[in-house]
VMD Tcl script that builds the backbone (N, CA, C; Angstrom):
set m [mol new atoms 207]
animate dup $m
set s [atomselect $m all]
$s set {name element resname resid chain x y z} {
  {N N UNK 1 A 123.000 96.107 90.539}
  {CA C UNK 1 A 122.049 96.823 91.392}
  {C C UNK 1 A 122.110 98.319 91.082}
  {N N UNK 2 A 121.081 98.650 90.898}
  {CA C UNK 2 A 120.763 100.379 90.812}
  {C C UNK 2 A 120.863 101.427 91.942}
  {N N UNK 3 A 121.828 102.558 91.693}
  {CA C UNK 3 A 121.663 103.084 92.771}
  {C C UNK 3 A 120.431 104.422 92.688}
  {N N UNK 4 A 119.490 104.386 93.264}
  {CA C UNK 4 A 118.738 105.420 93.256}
  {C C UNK 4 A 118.690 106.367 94.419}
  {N N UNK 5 A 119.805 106.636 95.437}
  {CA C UNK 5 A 119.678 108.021 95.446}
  {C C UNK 5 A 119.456 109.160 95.279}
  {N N UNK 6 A 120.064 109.391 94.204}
  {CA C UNK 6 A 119.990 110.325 93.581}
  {C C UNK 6 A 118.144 111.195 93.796}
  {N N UNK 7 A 117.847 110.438 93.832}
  {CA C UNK 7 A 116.249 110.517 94.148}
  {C C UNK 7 A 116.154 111.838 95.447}
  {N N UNK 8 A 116.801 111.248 96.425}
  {CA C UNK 8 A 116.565 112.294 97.374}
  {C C UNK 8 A 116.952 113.728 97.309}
  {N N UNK 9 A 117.311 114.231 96.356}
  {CA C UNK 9 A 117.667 115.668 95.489}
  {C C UNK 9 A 116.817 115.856 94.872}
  {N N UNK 10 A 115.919 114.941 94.352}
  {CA C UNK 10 A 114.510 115.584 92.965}
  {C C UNK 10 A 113.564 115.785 93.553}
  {N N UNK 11 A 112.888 116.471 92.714}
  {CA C UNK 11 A 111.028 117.029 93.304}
  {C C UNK 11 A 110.394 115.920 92.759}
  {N N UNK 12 A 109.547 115.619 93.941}
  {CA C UNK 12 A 108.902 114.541 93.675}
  {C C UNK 12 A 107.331 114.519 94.376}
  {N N UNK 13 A 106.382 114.820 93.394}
  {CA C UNK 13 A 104.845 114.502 93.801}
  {C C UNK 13 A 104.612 113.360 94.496}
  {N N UNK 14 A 104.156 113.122 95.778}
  {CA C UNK 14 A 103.767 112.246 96.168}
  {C C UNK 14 A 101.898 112.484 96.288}
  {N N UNK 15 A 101.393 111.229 96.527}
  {CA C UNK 15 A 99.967 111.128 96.969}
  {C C UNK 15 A 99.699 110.124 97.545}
  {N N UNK 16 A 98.715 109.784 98.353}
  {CA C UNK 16 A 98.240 109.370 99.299}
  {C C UNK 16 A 97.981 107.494 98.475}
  {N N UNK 17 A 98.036 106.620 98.918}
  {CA C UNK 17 A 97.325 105.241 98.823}
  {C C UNK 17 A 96.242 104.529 99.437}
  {N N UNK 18 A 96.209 104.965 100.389}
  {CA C UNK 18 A 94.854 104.385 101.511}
  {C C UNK 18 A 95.371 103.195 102.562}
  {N N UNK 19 A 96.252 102.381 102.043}
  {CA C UNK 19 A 97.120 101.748 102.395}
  {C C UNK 19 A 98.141 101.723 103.734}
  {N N UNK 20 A 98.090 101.439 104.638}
  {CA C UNK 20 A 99.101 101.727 105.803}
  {C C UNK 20 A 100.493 101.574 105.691}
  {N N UNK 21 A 100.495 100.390 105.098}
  {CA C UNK 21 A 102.330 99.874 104.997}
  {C C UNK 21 A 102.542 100.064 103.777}
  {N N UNK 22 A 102.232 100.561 102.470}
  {CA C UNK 22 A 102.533 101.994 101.634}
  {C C UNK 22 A 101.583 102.775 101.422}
  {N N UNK 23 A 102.069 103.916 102.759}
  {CA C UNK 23 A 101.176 105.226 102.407}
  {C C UNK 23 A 101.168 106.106 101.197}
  {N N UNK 24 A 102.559 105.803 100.891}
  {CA C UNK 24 A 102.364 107.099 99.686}
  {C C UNK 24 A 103.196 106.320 98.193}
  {N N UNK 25 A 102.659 106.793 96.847}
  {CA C UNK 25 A 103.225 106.572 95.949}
  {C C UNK 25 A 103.195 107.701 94.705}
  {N N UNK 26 A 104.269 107.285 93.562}
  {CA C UNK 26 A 104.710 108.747 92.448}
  {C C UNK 26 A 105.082 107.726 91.953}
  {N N UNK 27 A 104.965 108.847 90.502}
  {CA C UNK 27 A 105.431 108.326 89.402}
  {C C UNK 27 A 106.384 109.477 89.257}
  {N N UNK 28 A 107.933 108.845 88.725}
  {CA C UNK 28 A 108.912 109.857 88.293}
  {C C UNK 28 A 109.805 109.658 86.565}
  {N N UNK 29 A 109.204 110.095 85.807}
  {CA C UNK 29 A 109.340 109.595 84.916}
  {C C UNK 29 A 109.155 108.070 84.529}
  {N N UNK 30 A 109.905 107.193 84.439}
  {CA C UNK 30 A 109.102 105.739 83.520}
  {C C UNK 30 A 109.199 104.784 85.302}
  {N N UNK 31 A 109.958 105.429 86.028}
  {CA C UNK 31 A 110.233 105.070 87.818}
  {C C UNK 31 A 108.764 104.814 88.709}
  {N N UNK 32 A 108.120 103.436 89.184}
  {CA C UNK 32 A 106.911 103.692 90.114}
  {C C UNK 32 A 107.705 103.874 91.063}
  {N N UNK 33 A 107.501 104.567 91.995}
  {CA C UNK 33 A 107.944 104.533 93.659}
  {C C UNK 33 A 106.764 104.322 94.592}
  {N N UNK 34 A 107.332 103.936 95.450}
  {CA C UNK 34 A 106.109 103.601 96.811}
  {C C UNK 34 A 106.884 103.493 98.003}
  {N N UNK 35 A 106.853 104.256 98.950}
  {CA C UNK 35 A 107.443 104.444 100.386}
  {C C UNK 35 A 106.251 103.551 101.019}
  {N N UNK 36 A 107.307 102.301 101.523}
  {CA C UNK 36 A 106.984 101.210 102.808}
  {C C UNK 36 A 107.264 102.226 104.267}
  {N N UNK 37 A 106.173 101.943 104.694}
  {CA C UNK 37 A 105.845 102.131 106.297}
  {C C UNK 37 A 106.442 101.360 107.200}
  {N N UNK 38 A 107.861 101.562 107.356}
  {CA C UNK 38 A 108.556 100.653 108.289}
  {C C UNK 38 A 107.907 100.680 109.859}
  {N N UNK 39 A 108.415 99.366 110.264}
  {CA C UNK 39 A 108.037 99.256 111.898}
  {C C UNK 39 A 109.264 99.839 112.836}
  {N N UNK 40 A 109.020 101.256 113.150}
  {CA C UNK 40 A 109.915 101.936 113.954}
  {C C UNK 40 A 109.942 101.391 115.226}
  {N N UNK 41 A 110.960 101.444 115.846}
  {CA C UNK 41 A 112.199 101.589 116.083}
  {C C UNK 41 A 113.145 100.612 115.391}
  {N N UNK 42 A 112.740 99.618 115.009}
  {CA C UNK 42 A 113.173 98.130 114.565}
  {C C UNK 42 A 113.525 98.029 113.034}
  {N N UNK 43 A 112.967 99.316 112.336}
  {CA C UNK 43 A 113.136 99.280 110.830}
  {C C UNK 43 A 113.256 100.835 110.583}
  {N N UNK 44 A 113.384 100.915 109.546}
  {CA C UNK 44 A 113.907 102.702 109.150}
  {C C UNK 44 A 112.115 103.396 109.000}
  {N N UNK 45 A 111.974 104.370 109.406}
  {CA C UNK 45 A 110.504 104.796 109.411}
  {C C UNK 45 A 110.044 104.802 107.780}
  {N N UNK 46 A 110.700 104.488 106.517}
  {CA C UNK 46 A 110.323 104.474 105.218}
  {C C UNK 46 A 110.948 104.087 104.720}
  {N N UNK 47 A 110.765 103.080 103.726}
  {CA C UNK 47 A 111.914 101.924 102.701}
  {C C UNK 47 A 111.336 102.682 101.173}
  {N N UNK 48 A 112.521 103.100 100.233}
  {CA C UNK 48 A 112.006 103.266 99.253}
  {C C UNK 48 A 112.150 101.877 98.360}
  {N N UNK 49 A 110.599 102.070 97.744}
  {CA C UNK 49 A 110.542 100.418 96.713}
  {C C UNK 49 A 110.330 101.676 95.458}
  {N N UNK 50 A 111.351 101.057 94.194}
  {CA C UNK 50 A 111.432 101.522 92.934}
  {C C UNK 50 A 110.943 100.253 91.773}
  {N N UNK 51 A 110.233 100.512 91.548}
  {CA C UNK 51 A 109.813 99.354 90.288}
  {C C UNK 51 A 109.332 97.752 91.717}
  {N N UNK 52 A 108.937 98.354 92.474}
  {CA C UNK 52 A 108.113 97.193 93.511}
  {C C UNK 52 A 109.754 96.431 94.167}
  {N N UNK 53 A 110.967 97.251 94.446}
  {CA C UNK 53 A 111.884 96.522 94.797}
  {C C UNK 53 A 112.151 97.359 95.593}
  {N N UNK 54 A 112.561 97.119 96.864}
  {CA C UNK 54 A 113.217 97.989 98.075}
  {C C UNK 54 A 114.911 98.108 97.118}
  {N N UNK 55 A 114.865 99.706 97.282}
  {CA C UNK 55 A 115.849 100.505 96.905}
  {C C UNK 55 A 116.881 100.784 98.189}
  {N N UNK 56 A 116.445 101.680 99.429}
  {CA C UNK 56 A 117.249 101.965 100.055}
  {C C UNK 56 A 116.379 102.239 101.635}
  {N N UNK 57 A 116.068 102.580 102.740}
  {CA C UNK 57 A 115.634 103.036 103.921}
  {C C UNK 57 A 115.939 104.761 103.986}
  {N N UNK 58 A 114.942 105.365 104.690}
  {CA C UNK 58 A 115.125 106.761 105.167}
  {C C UNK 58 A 114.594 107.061 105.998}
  {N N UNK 59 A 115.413 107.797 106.936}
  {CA C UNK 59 A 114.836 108.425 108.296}
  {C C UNK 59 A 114.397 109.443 107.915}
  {N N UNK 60 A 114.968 110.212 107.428}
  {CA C UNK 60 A 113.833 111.676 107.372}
  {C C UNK 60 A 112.922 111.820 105.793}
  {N N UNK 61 A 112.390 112.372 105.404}
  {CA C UNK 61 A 112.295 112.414 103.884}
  {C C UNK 61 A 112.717 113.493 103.759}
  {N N UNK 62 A 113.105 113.812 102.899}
  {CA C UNK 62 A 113.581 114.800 102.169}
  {C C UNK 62 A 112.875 115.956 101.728}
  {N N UNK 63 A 113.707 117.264 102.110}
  {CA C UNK 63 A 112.118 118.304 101.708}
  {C C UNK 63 A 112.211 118.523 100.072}
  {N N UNK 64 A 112.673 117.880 99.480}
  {CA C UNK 64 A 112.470 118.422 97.715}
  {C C UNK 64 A 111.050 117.182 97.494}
  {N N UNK 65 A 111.024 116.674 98.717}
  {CA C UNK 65 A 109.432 115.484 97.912}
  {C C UNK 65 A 108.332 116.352 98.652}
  {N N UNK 66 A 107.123 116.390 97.468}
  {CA C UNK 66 A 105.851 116.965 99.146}
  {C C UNK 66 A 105.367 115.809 99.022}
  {N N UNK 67 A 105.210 115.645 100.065}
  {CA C UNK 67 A 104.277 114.417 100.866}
  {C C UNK 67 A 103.011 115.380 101.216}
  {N N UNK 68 A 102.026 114.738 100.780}
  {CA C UNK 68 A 100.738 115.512 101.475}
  {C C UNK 68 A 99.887 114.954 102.680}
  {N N UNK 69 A 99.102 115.873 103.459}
  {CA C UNK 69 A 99.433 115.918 104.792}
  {C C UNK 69 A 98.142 114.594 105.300}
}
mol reanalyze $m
mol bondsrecalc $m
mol representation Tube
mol addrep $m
């Protein structure tokens, strides 16, 4: 298993999907990412999926990603 942490330290372009339960997705080098729209309180408010595989959960995001508004 891969650890991708490391992730939450890099700058990372995000953009919009249209999508509710993944709002946002980037490309980070050869990496797709796509933040799942968890069901809060019951799930972490964002699951990161790396290559379409849940990587890890996050409560806050991180300010080195912009998320646009």
């Amino acid at each position: 298993m891969n650890n991708y942490e490391w992730l939450l330290q890099t700058k990372i372009a995000w953009t919009r999907t249209g999508n509710p339960k993944f709002p946002f997705r980037a490309q980070h080098g050869a990496l797709r990412l796509e933040l799942y729209s968890g069901d809060w309180p019951s799930e972490n408010p964002y699951t990161l999926y790396v290559d379409g595989t849940p990587a890890f959960g996050i409560g806050d995001l991180p300010a080195t990603w912009s998320i646009p508004e």
